[in-house]
C-alpha positions in Angstrom: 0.0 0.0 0.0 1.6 3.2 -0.8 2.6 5.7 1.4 0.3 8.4 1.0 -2.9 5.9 2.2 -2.0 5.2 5.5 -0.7 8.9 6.2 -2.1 11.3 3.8 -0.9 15.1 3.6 -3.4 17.3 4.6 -3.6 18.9 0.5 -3.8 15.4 -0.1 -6.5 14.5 2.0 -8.7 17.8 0.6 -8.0 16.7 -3.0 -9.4 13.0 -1.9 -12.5 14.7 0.1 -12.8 16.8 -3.4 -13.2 13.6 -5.3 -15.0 11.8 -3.2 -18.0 14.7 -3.1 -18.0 15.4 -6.6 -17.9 11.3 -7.2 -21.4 11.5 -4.3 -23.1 14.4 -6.7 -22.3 12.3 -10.1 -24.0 9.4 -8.2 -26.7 11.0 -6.8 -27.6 13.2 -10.2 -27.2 9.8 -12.0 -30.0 8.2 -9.8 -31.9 11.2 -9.6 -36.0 10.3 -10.2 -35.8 14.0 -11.9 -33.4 13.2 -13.9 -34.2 9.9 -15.1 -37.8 11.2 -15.8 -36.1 13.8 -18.2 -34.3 10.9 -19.8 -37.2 8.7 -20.6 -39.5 12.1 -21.4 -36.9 13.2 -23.8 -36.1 9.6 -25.9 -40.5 8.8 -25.5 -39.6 5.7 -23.4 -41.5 4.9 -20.0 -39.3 2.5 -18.4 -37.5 2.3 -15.0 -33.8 3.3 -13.8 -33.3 -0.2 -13.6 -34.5 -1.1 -17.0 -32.4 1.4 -18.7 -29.4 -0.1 -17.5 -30.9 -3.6 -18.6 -31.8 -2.3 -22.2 -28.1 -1.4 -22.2 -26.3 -4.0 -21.5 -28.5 -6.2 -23.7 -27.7 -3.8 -26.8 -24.0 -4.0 -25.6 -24.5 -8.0 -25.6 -25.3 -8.2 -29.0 -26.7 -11.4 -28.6 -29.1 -13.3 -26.1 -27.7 -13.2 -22.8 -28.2 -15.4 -20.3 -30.0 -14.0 -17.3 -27.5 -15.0 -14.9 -24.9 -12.9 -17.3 -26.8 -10.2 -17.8 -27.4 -9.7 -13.9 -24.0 -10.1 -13.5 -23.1 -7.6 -15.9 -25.6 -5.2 -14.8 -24.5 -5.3 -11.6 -28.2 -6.6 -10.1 -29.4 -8.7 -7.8 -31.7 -11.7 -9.7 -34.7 -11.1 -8.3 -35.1 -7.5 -9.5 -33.9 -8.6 -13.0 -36.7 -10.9 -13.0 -39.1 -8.4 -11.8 -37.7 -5.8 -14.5 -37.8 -8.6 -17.5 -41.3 -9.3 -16.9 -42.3 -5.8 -17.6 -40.2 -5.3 -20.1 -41.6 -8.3 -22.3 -44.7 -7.4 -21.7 -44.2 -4.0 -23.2 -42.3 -6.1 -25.9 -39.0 -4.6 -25.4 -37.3 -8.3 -24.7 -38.1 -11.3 -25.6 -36.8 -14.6 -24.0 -35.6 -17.9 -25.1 -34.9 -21.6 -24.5 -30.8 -21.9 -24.9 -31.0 -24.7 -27.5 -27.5 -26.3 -25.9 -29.2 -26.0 -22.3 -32.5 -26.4 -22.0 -32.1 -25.3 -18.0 -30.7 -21.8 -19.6 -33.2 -18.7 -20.6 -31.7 -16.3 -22.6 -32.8 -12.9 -23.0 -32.8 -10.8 -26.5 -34.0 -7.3 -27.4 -36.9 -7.0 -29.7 -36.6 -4.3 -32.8 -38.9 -2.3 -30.9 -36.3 -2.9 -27.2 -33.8 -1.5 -29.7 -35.4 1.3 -30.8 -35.5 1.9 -27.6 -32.3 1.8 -26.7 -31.5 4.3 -29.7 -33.6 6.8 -28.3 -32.3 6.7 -25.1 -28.8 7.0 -26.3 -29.1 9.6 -28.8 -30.8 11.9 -26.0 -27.8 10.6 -23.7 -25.4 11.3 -26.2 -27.0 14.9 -26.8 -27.0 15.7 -23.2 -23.3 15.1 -22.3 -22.2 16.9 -26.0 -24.1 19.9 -24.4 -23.2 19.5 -20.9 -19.2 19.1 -22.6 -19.2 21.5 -25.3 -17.1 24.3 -23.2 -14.7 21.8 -22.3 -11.3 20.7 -25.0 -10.3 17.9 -26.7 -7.8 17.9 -24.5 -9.7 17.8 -21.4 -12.3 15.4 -22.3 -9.2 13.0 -23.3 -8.0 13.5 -19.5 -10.9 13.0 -18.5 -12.2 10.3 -19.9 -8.5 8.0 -19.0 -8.4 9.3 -15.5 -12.1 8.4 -14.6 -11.1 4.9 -16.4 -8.2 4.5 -14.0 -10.3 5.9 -11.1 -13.5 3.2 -11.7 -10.5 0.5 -12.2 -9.0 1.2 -8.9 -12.0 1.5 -7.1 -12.7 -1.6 -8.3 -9.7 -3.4 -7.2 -9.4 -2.2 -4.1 -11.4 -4.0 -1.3 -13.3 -2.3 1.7 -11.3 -3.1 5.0 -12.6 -2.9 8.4 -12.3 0.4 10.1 -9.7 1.1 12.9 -11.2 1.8 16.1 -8.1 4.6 16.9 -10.1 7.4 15.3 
């Protein structure tokens, strides 16, 4: 563990708190009802936070995914991706599917009218952040973009360990 975690200076420790509150704002905007009820408003598609993120990662699948995979790569517990597929094929957005190699298997697929969909919601997505970004360089959206990479790939490594009681 380097150095500067164990006894941080205190500019250090300002920058960190800096992150960390902007990192709590992006979160909390991100999961904002507001917010998400702009999204869906703006691309004409009524679904919930947590089916956007399904839609997504389906599109990003290409194929059918198996719903243990696509749980997994959506980051959700099973039950609520079972709950969320159920409304979402009966709005016809998904579709599911016997794995012909494993009967025991469902996959899940996207129906042409889940990826229109999906479109929408990106192209209002992609819209947004052009706006949001438009002040900001080439430059600084390249910096950006590789530092919040490394930052979500560190965060990821890096396992939560218990607190010390000397504070």
């Amino acid at each position: 563990m380097p150095p500067s975690a164990e006894s941080p200076t205190p500019e250090r420790q300002e920058s960190r708190h800096h992150v960390q509150t902007a990192l709590e704002r992006l979160i909390r905007l991100q999961q904002s009802r507001r917010v998400h009820g702009e999204l869906t408003s703006a691309s004409r598609a009524q679904v919930s936070q947590p089916a956007v993120v399904l839609l997504a990662r389906l599109q990003a699948g290409g194929g059918g995914l198996a719903i243990g995979d696509l749980a997994k790569l959506a980051r959700m517990d099973m039950s609520l991706v079972s709950r969320e597929l159920r409304k979402l094929e009966a709005d016809e957005l998904v579709t599911r599917t016997t794995d012909a190699r494993d009967g025991r298997i469902t996959r899940v697929g996207l129906t042409p009218k889940g990826r229109g969909v999906v479109r929408r919601l990106r192209r209002v997505r992609d819209r947004h952040f052009e706006e949001a970004l438009s002040g900001w360089s080439d430059e600084d959206l390249a910096a950006l973009g590789a530092l919040m990479g490394r930052f979500v790939d560190d965060l990821s490594a890096v396992r939560y360990r218990e607190a010390d009681d000397t504070a």
